[in-house]
KOLLUM-861283 format. One record per residue (C-alpha): residue in one letter; residue number from 1; x, y, z. Coordinates in steps of 0.5 Angstrom, whole numbers. Each point is the difference from the previous one (the first is absolute). Last residue first. Layout:
# KOLLUM-861283
   res     n       X       Y       Z
     A   NUM       X       Y       Z
...
END
This chain:
# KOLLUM-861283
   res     n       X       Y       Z
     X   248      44     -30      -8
     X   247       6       3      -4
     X   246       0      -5      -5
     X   245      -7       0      -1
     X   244       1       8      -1
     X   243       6      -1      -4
     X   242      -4      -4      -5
     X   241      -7       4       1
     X   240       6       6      -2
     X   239       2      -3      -7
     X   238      -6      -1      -2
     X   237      -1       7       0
     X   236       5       2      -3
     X   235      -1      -5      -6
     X   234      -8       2      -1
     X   233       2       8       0
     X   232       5      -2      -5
     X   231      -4      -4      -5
     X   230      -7       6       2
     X   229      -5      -3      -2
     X   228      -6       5      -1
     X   227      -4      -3      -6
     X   226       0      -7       3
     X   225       5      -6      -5
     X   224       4       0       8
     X   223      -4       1       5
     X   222       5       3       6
     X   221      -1       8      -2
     X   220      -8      -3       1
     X   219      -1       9       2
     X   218       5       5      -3
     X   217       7       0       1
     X   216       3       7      -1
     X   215       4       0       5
     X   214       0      -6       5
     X   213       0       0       6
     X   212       2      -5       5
     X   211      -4       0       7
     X   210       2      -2       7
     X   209      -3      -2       7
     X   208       2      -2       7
     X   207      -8       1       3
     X   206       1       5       6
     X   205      -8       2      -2
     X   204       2       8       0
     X   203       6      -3      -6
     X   202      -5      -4      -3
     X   201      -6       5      -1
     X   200       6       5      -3
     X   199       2      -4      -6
     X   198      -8      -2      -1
     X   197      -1       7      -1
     X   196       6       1      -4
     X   195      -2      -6      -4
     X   194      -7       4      -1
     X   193       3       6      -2
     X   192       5      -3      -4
     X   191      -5      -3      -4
     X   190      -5      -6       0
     X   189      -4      -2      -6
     X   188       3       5      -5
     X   187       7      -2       2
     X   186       5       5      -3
     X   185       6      -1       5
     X   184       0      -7      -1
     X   183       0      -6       7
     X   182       2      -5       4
     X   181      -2       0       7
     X   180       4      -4       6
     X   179      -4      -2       6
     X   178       3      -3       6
     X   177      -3      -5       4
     X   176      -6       2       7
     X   175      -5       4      -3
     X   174      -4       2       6
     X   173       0       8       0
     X   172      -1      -1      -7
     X   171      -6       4      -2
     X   170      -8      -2      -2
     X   169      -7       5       2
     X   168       1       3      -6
     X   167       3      -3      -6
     X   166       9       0      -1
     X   165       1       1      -7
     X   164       6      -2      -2
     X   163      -3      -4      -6
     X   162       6      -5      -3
     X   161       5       2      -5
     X   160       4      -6       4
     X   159      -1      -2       7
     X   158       4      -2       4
     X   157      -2      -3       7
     X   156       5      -3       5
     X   155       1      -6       6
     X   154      -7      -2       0
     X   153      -5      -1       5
     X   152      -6       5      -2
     X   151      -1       6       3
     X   150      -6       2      -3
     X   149       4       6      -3
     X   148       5      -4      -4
     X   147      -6      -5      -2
     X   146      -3       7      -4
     X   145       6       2      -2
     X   144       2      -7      -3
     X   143      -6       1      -4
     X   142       1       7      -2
     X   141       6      -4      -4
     X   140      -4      -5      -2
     X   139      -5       5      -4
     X   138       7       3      -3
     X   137       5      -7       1
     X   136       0      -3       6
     X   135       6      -2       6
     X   134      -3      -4       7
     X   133       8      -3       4
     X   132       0      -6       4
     X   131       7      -2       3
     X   130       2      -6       4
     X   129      -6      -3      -6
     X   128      -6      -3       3
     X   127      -2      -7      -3
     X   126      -3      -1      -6
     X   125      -7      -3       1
     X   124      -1       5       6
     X   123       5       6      -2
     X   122      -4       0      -7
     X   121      -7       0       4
     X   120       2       5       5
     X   119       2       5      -6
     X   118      -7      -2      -4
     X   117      -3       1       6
     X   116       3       7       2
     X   115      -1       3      -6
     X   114      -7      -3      -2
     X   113      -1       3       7
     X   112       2       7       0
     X   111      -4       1      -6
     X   110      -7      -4       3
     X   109       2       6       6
     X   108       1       6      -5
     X   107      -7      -1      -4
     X   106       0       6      -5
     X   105       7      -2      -3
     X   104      -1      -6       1
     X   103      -6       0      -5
     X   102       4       6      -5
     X   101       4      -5      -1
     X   100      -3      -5      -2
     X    99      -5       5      -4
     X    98       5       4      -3
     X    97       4      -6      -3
     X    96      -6      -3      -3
     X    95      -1       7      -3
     X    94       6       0      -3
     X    93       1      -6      -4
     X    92      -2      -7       0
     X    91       1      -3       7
     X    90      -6      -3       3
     X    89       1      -3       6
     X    88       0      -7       1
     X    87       6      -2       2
     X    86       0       5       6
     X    85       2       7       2
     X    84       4       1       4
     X    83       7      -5      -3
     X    82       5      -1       3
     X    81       7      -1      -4
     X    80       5      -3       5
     X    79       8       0      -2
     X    78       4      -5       5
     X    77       6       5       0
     X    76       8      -2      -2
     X    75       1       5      -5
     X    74      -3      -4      -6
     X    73      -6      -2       5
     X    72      -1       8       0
     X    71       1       0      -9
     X    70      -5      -5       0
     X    69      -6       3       4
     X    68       1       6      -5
     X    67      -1      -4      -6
     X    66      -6      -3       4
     X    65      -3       7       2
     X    64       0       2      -8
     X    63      -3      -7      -2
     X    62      -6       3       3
     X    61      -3       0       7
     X    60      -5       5      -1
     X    59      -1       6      -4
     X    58       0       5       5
     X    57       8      -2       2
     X    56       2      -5       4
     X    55       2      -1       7
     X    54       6      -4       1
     X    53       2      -3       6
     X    52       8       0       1
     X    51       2      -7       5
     X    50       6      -2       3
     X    49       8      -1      -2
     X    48      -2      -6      -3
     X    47       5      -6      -1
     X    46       2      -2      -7
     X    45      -4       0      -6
     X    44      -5       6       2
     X    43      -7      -3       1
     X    42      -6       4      -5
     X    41      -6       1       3
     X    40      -7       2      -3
     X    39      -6       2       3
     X    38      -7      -3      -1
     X    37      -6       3       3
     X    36      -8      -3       1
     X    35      -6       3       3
     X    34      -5      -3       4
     X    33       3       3       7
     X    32       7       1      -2
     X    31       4      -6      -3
     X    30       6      -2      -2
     X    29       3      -3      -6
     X    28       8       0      -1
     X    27       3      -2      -6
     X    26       8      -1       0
     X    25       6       2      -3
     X    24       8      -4      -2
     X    23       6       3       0
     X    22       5      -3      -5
     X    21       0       7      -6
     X    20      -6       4       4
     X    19      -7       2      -3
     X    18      -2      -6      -5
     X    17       2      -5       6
     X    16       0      -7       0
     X    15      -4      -6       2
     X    14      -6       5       2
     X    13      -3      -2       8
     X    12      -7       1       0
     X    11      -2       2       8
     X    10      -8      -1       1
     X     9      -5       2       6
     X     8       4       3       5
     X     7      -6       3       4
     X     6      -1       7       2
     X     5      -8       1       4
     X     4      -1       6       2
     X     3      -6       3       4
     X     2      -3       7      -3
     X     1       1       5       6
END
């Protein structure tokens, strides 16, 4: 295997925040191999509840994540905003999205670590929260699945809209938080089949679990200006990540 080496290389600290009223928010460079990533965090103004990373959508980390990573510190979360595709991947449209997703997709192994090593690389700089939870967004929410699955050391997993299959030769008999999927009924991407699939896969595997439906939500429910917003959909099912972190 590919030896690793991640290093910290820079923290860039931003006198104020553009994401949370009197939070602040913070750059953080790390490398995997020859490759560089930056992720962002954002500090809530009192004293943190614990970490929620977050894993973008298909199109990177955007301003979107950093809006997301905001409303987590608002709640008392230091918000991290990882990034698994690198600073200088070309993201210009949708065949950009394609091939770098389309990349972990086909390389499990080098998907698992980009997910671990931007968590670890976090957690080292930050310091490890008294609660760790992983939530995505659409290709961040399959990603969150597949962590879940690797057994990756956290306290939950939530994905939103994300891809609910389960690729073969893979399962959750190690998954060790609890998962919470948020998700429309009219998904053209994972439907209901595959969330019942994925429902019972958890339930053999004794993995505590939940799920929220959202009838008529389509996929990016969540993405607010996207053809399939949903305002409901996208209110209810932040309400439930709320309830989830509190209850962890």
């Amino acid at each position: 295997m590919l030896k690793l080496i991640v290093s910290i290389l820079t923290t860039i600290w931003l006198s104020s925040s553009v994401v949370s009223a009197g939070a602040h928010s913070q750059y953080l460079d790390y490398t995997i191999g020859n490759k560089q990533f930056r992720a962002f965090a954002v500090f809530p103004k009192t004293e943190s509840k614990g970490n929620v990373y977050i894993i973008h959508d298909w199109n990177g980390l955007t301003d979107y994540e950093q809006k997301r990573a905001g409303m987590l510190a608002d709640l008392g979360f230091t918000a991290i905003a990882l990034d698994l595709f690198g600073v200088e991947a070309k993201l210009e449209g949708f065949e950009d999205y394609r091939r770098e997703t389309g990349a972990l997709y086909k390389n499990r192994d080098e998907f698992r670590t980009r997910i671990k090593t931007a968590i670890n690389a976090a957690s080292n700089a930050l310091g490890v929260g008294s609660r760790n939870i992983l939530i995505g967004y659409c290709f961040g929410g399959a990603a969150v699945l597949e962590a879940a699955r690797a057994a990756m050391d956290l306290d939950g997993f939530v994905s939103f809209h994300g891809g609910l299959n389960t690729p073969e030769g893979q399962d959750y008999a190690q998954t060790k938080g609890s998962v919470l999927l948020l998700h429309g009924s009219a998904d053209p991407i994972s439907g209901m089949v595959d969330l019942a699939n994925l429902m019972n896969q958890l339930q053999e595997a004794g993995v505590e679990h939940d799920a929220e439906i959202y009838g008529g939500a389509r996929h990016s429910f969540t993405v607010d200006g996207s053809r399939d917003y949903d305002a409901s959909a996208d209110q209810k099912s932040w309400q439930a990540l709320t309830q989830f972190l509190e209850e962890i």
